[in-house]
N, C-alpha and C positions, 0 to 999 in steps of 0.2 A: 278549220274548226270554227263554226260561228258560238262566239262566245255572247250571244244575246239572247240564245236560246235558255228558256228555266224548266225546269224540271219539278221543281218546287213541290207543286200540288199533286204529281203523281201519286199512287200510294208506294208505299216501298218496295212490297209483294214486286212491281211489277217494275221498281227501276233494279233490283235484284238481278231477276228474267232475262231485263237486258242487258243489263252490265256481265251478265253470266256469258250470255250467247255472244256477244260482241268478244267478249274476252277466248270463247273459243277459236273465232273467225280469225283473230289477229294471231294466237298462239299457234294456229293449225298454218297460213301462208308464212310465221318467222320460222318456222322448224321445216318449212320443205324449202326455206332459202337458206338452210343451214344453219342457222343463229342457234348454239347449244343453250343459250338461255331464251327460249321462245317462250316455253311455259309462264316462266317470271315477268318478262316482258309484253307479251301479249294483254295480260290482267290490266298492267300497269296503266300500258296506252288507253285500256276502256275505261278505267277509273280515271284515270285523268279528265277523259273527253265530259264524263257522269260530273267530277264535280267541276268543270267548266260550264256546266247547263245547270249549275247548283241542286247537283244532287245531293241527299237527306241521308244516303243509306253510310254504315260504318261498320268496318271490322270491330268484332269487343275483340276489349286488351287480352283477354284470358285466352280466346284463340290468337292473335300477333305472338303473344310470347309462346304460346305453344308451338306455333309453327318458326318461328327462331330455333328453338330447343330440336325441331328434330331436323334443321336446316344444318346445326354447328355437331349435332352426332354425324350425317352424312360427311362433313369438313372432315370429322375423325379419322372416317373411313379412311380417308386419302392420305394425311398424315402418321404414315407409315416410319417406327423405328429402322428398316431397311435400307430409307432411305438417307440416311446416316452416313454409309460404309462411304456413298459415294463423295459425300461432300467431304468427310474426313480425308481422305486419301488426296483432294485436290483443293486443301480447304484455301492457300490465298488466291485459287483462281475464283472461286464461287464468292470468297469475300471481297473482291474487286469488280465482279459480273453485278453482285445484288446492290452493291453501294453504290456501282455507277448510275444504274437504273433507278435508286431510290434517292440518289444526288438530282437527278436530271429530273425528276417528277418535282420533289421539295421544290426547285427553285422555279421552275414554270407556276406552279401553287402561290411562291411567297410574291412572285411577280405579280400574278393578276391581282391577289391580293392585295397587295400597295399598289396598283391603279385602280384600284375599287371597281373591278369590271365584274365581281360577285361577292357581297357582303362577308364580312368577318372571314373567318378560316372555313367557307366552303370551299374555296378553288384548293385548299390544300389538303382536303379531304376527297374533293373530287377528282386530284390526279394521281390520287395513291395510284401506282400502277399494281394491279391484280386484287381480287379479293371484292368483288363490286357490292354483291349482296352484304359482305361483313363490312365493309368499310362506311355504308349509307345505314348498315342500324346502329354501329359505334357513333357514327359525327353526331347523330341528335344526342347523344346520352350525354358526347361533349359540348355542345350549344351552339352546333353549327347548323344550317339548315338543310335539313332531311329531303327536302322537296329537290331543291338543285344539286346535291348530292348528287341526287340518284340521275337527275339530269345527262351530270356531267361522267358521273361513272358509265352509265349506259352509251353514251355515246363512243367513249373509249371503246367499250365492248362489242360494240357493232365496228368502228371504224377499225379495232384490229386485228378480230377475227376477219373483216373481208380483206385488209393487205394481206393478212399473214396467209389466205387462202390463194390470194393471188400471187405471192411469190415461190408458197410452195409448186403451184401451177408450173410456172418460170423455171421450175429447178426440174421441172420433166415428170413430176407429179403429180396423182388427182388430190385436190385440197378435199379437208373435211369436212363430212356432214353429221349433222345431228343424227345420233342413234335412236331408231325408231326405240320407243319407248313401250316394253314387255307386258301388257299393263296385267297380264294373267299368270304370269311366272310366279312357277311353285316357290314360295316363300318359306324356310325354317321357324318355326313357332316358334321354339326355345329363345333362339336371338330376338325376336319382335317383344318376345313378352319383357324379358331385362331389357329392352329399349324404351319399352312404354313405363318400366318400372321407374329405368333413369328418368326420365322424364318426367314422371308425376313427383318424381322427389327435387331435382337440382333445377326445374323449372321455377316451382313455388319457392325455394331456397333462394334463389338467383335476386328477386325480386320484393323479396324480403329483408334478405342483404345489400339491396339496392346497388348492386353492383353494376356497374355502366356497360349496357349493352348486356348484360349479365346472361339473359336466358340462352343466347348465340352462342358466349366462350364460355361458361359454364359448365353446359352440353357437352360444346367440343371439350374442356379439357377433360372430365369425366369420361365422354367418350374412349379417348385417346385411354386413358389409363386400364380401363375395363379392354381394353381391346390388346394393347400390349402386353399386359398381363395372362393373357388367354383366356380371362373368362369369358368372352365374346367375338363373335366377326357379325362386324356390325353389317348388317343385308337388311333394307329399308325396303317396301314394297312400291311400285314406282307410283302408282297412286295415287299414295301418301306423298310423295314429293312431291307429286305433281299440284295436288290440292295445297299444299304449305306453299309451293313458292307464287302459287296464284294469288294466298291470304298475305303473303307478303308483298305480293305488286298490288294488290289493291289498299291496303294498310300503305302506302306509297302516294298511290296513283291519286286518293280520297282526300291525302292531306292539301294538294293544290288548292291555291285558290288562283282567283280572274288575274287579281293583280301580281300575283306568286308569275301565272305564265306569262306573261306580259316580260316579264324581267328574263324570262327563261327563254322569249323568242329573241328578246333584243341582244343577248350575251351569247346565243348561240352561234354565229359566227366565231367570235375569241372563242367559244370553246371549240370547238371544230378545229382552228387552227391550231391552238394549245396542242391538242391531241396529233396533229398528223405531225407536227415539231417530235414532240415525242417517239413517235415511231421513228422519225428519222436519223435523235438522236440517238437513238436504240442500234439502230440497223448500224451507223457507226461502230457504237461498241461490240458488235456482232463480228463487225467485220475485223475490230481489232484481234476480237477471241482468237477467228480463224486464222489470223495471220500471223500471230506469234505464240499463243498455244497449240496450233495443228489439229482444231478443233473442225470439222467438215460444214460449211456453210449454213444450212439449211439449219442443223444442230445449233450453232451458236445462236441462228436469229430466233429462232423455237425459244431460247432459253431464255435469252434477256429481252422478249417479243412483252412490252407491257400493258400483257391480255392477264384475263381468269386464267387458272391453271386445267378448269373443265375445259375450256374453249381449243388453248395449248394443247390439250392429251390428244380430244377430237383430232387437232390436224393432225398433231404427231401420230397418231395412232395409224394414218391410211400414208406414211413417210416412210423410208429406209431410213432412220437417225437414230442416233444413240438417246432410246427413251430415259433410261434412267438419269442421262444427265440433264435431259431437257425437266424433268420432275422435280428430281433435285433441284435445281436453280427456284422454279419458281415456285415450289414450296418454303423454302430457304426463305427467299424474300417475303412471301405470305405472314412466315413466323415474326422476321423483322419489321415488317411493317406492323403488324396491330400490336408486335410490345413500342416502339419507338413511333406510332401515328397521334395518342393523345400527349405525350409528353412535350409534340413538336409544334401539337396545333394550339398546345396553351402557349409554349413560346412566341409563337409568329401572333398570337392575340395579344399578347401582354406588348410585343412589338410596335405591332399597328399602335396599340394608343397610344406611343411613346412619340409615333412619327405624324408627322403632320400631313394635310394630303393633297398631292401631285396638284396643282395646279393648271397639268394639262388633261388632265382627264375630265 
């Protein structure tokens, strides 16, 4: 990426054009390499490269928070009361699977952290394991930086959807791929309109309330309750998601700046290794599942695999394993991390100023 290149004096009209058409080039090659977040991630990488050659163009806030709002209805979706029965019934193994997995990330976090190898509580936002889209619009509302966030979550996301492809391989498996995406499937009116209703109500509400991250978990809990309740099954047209999580990678990709990537190539090793640590440490606790709960391999590493729980179905979904439990775990943990992710990142902030810094770093 030559970053001496400006953009500057384009007119917008036409850094728009390109940032649009770039953004479909890089979404269309990560979806036939499998990556279930290609759509989000493709946008991102053309925004990024647009404001590295300082480009002018911006998402308005009123569409970012809109497409949050129907990003955290879609989370709804997934956050099924059925999946309940499962965790109850085995609830001190899921509560020993999510804590180990959310022990093992915290301390990789509070690590980099106090060697200052990424400012303030990003490394501990960026190793939340699962939830990458929810986790990078919560850290900015906390005051962590959004930009390497997303760095750092995406790269988790790439690095383990392809282990976790390659071990299902291993296990005499074909690993998953991104579902092609329906873009014409008959859609239910009735649902879309109480979606779009939610929506113009608990988006402006969210933001008015100033609740952190607010327009994402407002959505989702609202979601959640209309859908539990029966008055809704939430059906999103693909679209539409496809267009929200584009407005979300470039609300991303736009905020970089020269000196922002500068700090994001030279950390990118420690985070690369961060993250393959983690799988590793993971794959440990996988194998403990299996060895003394009689839990079948592939199944445990699915569960405490610290990917998106999209990425997780994808494999699981083309697996012989027990899906419910593999959903369960990593919904489980989803829930746990964004109630227990700001209360942690204030702690580890009030920390750092307490301690003084590494001297070998």
């Amino acid at each position: 990426m030559n970053m001496d290149v400006s953009v500057t004096g384009v007119p917008r009209v036409v850094q728009w054009g390109v940032m649009v058409g770039v953004s479909g080039v890089f979404a269309a090659i990560l979806n036939m390499l499998g990556l279930p977040a290609g759509f989000l991630l493709g946008p991102m990488l053309a925004a990024i490269i647009m404001a590295a050659m300082e480009g002018t163009v911006r998402v308005p806030r009123a569409l970012f928070a809109v497409a949050q709002g129907v990003i955290g209805l879609m989370i709804a979706g997934v956050l099924k009361l059925s999946l309940l029965h499962e965790v109850v019934h085995d609830w001190p193994l899921f509560a020993l699977g999510v804590m180990s997995v959310v022990g093992a990330s915290t301390t990789l976090g509070v690590l980099m952290s106090r060697w200052r190898i990424l400012p303030g509580t990003t490394a501990v936002w960026g190793t939340s394991p699962g939830a990458a889209t929810a986790m990078v619009l919560m850290a900015e509302a906390f005051g962590a930086d959004m930009r390497l966030v997303a760095v750092m979550q995406y790269v988790r996301v790439t690095c383990v959807t392809v282990v976790a492809s390659v071990v299902a391989r291993l296990w005499g498996v074909h690993g998953g791929h991104a579902p092609a995406v329906a873009w014409f499937a008959a859609v239910p009116v009735w649902p879309v309109v109480i979606e779009a209703v939610l929506i113009g109500v608990l988006v402006p509400l969210s933001v008015r309330l100033r609740v952190p991250a607010g327009p994402l978990l407002v959505s989702m809990v609202g979601g959640m309750v209309f859908q539990d309740t029966g008055l809704i099954d939430i059906v999103l047209p693909a679209p539409l998601l496809v267009v929200c999580y584009a407005l979300v990678g470039w609300s991303i990709g736009l905020r970089f700046t020269r000196p922002i990537l500068r700090v994001a190539l030279r950390s990118l090793p420690q985070v690369v290794g961060a993250v393959l640590i983690l799988i590793a440490v993971c794959g440990g606790f996988a194998a403990c599942l299996g060895r003394y709960a009689h839990i079948d391999a592939l199944t445990a590493y699915l569960a405490t695999s610290p990917g998106g729980a999209d990425s997780v179905a994808i494999i699981a979904a083309s697996t012989h394993v027990n899906m419910a439990f593999v959903m369960a775990m990593q919904t489980l943990r989803f829930v746990v991390i964004l109630v227990c992710g700001p209360p942690l990142a204030r702690g580890v902030a009030r920390w750092l100023e307490r301690e003084p810094s590494p001297s070998h770093v």
